[in-house]
C-alpha positions as CSV (number, residue, x, y, z in Angstrom):
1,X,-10.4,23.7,-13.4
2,X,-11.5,27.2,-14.4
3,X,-8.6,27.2,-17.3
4,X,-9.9,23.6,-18.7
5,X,-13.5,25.2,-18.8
6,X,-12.2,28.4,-20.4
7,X,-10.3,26.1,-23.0
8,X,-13.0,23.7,-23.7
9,X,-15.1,27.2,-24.9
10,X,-12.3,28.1,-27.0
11,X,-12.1,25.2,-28.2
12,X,-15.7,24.6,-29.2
13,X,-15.7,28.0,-31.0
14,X,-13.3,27.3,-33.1
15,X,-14.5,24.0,-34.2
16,X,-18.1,26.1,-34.9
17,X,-16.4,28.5,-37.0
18,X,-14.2,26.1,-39.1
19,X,-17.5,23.2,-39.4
20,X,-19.7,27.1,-41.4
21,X,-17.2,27.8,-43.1
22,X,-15.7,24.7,-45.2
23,X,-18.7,24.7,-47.5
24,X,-18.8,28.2,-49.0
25,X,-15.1,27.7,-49.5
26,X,-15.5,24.6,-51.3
27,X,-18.1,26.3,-53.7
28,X,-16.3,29.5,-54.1
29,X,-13.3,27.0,-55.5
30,X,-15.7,24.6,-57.7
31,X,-17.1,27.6,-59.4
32,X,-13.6,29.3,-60.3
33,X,-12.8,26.2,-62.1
34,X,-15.8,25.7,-64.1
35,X,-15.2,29.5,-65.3
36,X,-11.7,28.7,-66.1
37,X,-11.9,25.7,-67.7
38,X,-16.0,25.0,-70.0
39,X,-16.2,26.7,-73.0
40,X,-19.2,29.7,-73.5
41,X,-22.1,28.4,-73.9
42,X,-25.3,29.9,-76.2
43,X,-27.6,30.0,-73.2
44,X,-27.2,30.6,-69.7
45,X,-27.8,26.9,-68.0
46,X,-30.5,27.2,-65.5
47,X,-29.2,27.9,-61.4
48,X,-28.1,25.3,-60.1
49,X,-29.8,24.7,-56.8
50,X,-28.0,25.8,-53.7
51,X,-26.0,23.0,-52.1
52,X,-27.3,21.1,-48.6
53,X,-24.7,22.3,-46.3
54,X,-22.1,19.3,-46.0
55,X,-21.1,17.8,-42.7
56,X,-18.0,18.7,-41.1
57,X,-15.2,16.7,-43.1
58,X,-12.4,14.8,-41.5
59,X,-10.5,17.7,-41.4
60,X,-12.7,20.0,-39.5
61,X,-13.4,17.2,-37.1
62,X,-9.5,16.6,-37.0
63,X,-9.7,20.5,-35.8
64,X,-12.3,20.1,-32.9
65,X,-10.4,17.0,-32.1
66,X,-7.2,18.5,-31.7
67,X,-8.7,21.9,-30.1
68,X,-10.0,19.5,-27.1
69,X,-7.0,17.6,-26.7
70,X,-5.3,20.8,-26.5
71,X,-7.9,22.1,-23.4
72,X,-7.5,19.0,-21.7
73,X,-4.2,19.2,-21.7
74,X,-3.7,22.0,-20.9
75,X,-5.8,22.0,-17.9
76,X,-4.2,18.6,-16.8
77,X,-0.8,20.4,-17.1
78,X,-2.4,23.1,-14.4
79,X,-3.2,20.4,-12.3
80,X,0.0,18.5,-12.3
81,X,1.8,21.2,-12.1
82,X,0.3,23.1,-9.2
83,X,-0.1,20.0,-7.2
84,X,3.8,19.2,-8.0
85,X,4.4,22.6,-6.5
86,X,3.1,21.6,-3.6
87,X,4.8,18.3,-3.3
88,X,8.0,20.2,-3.9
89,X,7.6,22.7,-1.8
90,X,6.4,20.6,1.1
91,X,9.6,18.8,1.5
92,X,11.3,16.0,3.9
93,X,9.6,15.6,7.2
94,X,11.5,18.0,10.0
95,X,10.2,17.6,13.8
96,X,9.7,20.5,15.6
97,X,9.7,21.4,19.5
98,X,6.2,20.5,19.7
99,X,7.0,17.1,17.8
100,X,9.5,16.5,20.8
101,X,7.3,17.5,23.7
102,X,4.8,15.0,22.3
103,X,7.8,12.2,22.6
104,X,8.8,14.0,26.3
105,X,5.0,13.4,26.8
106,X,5.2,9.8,26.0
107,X,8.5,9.2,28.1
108,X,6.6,11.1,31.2
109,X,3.9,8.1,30.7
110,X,5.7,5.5,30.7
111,X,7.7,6.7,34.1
112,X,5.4,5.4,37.0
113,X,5.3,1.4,37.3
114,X,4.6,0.2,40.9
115,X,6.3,-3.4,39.3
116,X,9.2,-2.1,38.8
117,X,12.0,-1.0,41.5
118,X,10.4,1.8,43.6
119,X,7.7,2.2,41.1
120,X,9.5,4.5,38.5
121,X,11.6,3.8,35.5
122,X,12.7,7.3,36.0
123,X,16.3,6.5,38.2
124,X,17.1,3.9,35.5
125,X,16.6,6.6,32.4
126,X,19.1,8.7,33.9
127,X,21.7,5.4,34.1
128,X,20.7,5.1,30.8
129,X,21.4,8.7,29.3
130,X,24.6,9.3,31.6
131,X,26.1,6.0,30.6
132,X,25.5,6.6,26.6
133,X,27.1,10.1,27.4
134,X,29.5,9.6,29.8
135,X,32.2,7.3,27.1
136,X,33.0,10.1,25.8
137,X,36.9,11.4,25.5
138,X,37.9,14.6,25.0
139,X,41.2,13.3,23.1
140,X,40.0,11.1,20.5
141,X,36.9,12.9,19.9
142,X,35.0,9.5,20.0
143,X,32.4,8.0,22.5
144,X,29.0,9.6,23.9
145,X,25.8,9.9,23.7
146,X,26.3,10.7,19.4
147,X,25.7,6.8,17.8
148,X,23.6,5.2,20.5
149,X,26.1,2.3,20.4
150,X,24.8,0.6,23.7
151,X,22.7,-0.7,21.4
152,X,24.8,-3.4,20.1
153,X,27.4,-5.4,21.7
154,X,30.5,-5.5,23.3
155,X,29.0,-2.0,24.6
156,X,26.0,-3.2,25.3
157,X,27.6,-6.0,27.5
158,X,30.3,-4.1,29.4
159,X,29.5,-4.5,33.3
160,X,29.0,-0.5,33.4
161,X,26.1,-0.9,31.7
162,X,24.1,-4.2,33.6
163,X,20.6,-4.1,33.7
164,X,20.4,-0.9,31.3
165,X,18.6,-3.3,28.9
166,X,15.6,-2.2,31.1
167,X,15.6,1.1,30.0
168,X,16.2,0.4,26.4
169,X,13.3,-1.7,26.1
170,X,11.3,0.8,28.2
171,X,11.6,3.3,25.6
172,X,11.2,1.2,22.4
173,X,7.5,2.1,22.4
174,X,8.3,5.5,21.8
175,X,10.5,4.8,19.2
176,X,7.8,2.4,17.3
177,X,5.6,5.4,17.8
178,X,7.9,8.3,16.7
179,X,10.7,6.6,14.5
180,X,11.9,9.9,12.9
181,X,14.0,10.3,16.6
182,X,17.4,8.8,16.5
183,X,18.2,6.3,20.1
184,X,20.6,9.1,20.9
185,X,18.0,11.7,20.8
186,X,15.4,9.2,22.6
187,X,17.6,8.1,25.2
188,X,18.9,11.3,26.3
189,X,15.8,13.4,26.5
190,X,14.4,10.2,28.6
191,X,17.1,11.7,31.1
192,X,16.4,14.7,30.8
193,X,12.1,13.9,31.4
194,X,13.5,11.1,34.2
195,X,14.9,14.2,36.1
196,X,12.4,17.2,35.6
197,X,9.6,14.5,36.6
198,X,11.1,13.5,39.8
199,X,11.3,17.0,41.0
200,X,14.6,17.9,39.4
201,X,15.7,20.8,37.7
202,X,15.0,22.0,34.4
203,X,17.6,20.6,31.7
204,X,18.2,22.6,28.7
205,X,18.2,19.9,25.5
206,X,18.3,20.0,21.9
207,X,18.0,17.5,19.3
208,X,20.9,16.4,16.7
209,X,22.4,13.1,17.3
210,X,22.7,10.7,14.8
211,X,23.1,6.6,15.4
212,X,25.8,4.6,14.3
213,X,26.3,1.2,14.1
214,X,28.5,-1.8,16.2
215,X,31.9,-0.4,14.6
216,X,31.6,2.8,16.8
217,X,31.2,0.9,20.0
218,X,33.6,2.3,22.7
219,X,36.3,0.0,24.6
220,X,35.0,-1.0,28.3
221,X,36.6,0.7,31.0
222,X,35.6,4.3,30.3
223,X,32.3,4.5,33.1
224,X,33.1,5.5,36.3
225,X,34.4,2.3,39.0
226,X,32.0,2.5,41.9
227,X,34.7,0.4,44.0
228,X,37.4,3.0,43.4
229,X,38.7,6.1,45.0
230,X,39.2,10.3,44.4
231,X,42.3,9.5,41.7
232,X,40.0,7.0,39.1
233,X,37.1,9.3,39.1
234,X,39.3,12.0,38.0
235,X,40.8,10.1,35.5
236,X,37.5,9.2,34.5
237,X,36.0,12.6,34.7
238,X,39.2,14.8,33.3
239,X,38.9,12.5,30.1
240,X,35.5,13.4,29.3
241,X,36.2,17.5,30.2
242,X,34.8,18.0,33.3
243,X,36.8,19.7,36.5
244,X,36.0,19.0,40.2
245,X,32.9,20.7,40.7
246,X,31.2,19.3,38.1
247,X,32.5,15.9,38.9
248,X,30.6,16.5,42.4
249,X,27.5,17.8,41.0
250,X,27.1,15.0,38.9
251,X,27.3,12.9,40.9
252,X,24.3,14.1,42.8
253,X,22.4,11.9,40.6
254,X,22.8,9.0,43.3
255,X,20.0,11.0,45.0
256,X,17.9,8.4,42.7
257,X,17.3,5.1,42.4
258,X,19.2,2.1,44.2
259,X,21.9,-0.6,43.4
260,X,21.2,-4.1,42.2
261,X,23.0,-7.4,43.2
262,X,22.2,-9.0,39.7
263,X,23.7,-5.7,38.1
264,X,26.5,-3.6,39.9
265,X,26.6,-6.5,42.7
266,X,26.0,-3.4,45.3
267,X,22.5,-3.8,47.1
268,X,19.7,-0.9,48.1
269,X,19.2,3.4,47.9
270,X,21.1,6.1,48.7
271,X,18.6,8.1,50.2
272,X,15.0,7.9,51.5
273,X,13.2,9.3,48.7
274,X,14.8,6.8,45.8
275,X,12.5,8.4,43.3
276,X,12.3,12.1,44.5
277,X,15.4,14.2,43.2
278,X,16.9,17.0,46.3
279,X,20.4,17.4,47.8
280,X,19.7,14.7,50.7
281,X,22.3,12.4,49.3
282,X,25.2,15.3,50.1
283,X,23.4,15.6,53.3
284,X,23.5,12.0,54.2
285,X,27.2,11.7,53.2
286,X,28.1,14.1,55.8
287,X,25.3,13.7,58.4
288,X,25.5,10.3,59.0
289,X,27.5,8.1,60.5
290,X,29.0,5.3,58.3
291,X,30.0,1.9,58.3
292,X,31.5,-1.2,56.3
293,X,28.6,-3.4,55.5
294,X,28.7,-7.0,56.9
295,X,27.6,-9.0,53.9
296,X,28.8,-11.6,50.9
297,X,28.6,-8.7,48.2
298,X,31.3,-6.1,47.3
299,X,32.6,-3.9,50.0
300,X,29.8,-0.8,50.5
301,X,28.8,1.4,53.2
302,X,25.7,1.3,55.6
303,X,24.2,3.8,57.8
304,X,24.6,3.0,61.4
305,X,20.8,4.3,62.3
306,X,18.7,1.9,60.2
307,X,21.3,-0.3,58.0
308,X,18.8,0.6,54.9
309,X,20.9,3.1,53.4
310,X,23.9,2.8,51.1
311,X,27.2,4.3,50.3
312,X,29.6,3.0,47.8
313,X,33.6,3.7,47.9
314,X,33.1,6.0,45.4
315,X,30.9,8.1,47.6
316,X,33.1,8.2,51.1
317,X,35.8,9.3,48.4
318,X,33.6,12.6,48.2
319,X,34.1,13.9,51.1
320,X,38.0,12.0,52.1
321,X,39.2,14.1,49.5
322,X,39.2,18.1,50.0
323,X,38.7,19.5,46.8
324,X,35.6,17.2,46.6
325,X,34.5,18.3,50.1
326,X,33.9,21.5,49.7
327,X,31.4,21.2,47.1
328,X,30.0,17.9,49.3
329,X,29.5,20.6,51.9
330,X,27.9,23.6,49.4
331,X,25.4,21.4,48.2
332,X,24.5,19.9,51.4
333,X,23.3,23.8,52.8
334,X,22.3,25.4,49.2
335,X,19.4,22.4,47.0
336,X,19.2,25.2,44.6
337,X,23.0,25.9,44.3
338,X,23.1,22.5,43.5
339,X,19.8,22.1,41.0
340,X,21.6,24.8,39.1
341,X,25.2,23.2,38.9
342,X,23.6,20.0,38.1
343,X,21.4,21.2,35.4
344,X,25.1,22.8,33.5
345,X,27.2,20.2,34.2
346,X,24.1,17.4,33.1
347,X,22.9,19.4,29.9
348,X,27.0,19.7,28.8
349,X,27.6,15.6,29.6
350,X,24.3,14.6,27.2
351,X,26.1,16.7,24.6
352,X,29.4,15.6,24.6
353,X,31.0,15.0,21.2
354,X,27.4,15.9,19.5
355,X,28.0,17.6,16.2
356,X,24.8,19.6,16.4
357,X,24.1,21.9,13.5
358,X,22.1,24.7,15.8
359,X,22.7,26.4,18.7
360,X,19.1,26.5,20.0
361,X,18.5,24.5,23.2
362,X,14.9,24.0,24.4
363,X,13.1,23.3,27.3
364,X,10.2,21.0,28.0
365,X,7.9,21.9,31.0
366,X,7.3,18.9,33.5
367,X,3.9,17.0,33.3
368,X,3.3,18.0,36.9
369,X,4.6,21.7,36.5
């Protein structure tokens, strides 16, 4: 505004000097002529009287027209111009950490609901992120937790994933609220908050996937068979990259939550504390004693103490076979040897066949840290 001031005074100046000095030129020229042009005369005529000064013609008013024009534009061009800048410069919006621990807020929130199963969404959030990541094959390069395709069907509908609809609509919410995150992104940092807020370990995450749409579903059959044995969850595990260790410290996770007969057909928790994260379900699986539940469902282990505990095939296969065993057995002495192992082997399964574009991981403190 200070330059379209400054040019306004210009301005006005120059109009001043051209409105003074248009009449003493016109003289100047009328009196050349008349020397030029009348014949002498006997007498000198008598002074003519000094002319009124004239008005500022069109011309001059055509100059203090122009001159303002000139200032306004000029200042308009500063304004435009340094508020383009800024436009420019400002650029497309790009979330930061603290843009994520605001959406890691939001998912802690929305954990706790004495409605719902053992009065946390937090088991169910971690179905949710290890089923989007765990379609993943190291072969084709295609499936996991990159494209969010649970979204749509067939995926959506494959028996692996009953009941996960839960989840999804659990977190919509969040995405009304923050709709810059991708589903990919959303879901797996909701396993990533589900753990850390039951009393798991820290998970390293980092932002980067990008959905997809139907044509990217995966073909059913590539989630783990709870009804199954040591050989089809190492076909099931070797395919997305993982070795025998990490097979077992994965599946750690059934330390939360419980099974549903209207979703995986099996019934009831593995442990005691459904919605508390430790190593109890290794200790359990050796501890104590197990049986073949009497019942119309699928075949599943109780516990012979109080018949409220669970096992499923896929369990007892933990500790029949004896490469399993040994990390069944490490786990059940060491909760921190296993916090650590999980943490690795849970960060790598959220990333599998992510094209991220930076290397830096972050980590989100838990709301009751």
């Amino acid at each position: 505004m200070s330059l379209l001031r400054s040019s306004l005074r210009a301005s006005s100046r120059i109009a001043s000097r051209a409105s003074t000095r248009s009449p003493l030129a016109l003289r100047s020229a009328l009196s050349v002529r008349r020397f030029a042009t009348e014949p002498p005369k006997a007498a000198e005529p008598a002074p003519e009287p000094t002319p009124k000064p004239e008005p500022p013609s069109s011309g001059s008013s055509g100059i203090i027209f122009a001159a303002l024009a000139a200032a306004l534009a000029a200042g308009g061009y500063y304004y435009y111009s340094t508020t383009s800048d800024a436009s420019a410069t400002k650029g497309p919006f790009v979330p930061t950490y603290e843009d994520y621990r605001k959406v890691y807020a939001d998912i802690a929130d929305a954990l706790e609901d004495n409605d719902y199963d053992d009065g946390s969404f937090g088991p169910v959030l971690i179905r949710l992120a290890w089923h989007a990541s765990g379609t993943y094959d190291v072969n084709t390069k295609t499936g996991g937790s990159n494209g969010a395709t649970m979204r749509f069907d067939p995926e959506a509908s494959h028996g692996a994933n009953a009941g996960l609809k839960a989840a999804r609509d659990r977190l919509e919410p969040i995405h009304a609220k923050y709709p810059w995150i991708s589903y990919g992104d959303l879901w797996t940092l909701g396993g990533v908050c589900a753990v850390q807020e039951m009393g798991g370990p820290t998970i390293p995450w980092r932002p980067g996937r990008e959905d997809a749409d139907a044509a990217a579903c995966t073909p059913d059959g590539r989630l783990p068979d709870a009804a199954q044995g040591s050989d089809h969850i190492r076909n099931i595990f070797y395919r997305m990259g993982f070795n025998d260790q990490e097979i077992v410290a994965l599946v750690g996770a059934h330390a939360l939550g419980r099974c549903h007969t209207d979703r995986s057909g099996f019934d009831g928790p593995w442990t005691f504390a459904p919605t508390y994260m430790t190593n109890d379900f290794y200790k359990l699986l050796l501890d104590e004693k197990w049986h073949w539940r009497k019942w119309n469902g699928p075949k599943q282990y109780e516990d012979d103490k109080t018949k409220s505990l669970m096992m499923l095939p896929a369990d007892m296969a933990l500790v029949k076979d004896k490469s399993f065993k040994k990390y069944v057995e490490k786990y059940a002495k060491d909760n921190d040897a296993f916090f650590a192992d999980f943490s690795k082997a849970f960060a790598t399964l959220l990333e599998l066949g992510v094209p991220f574009k930076t290397e830096e991981k972050w980590s989100f403190p838990a709301s009751s840290a």
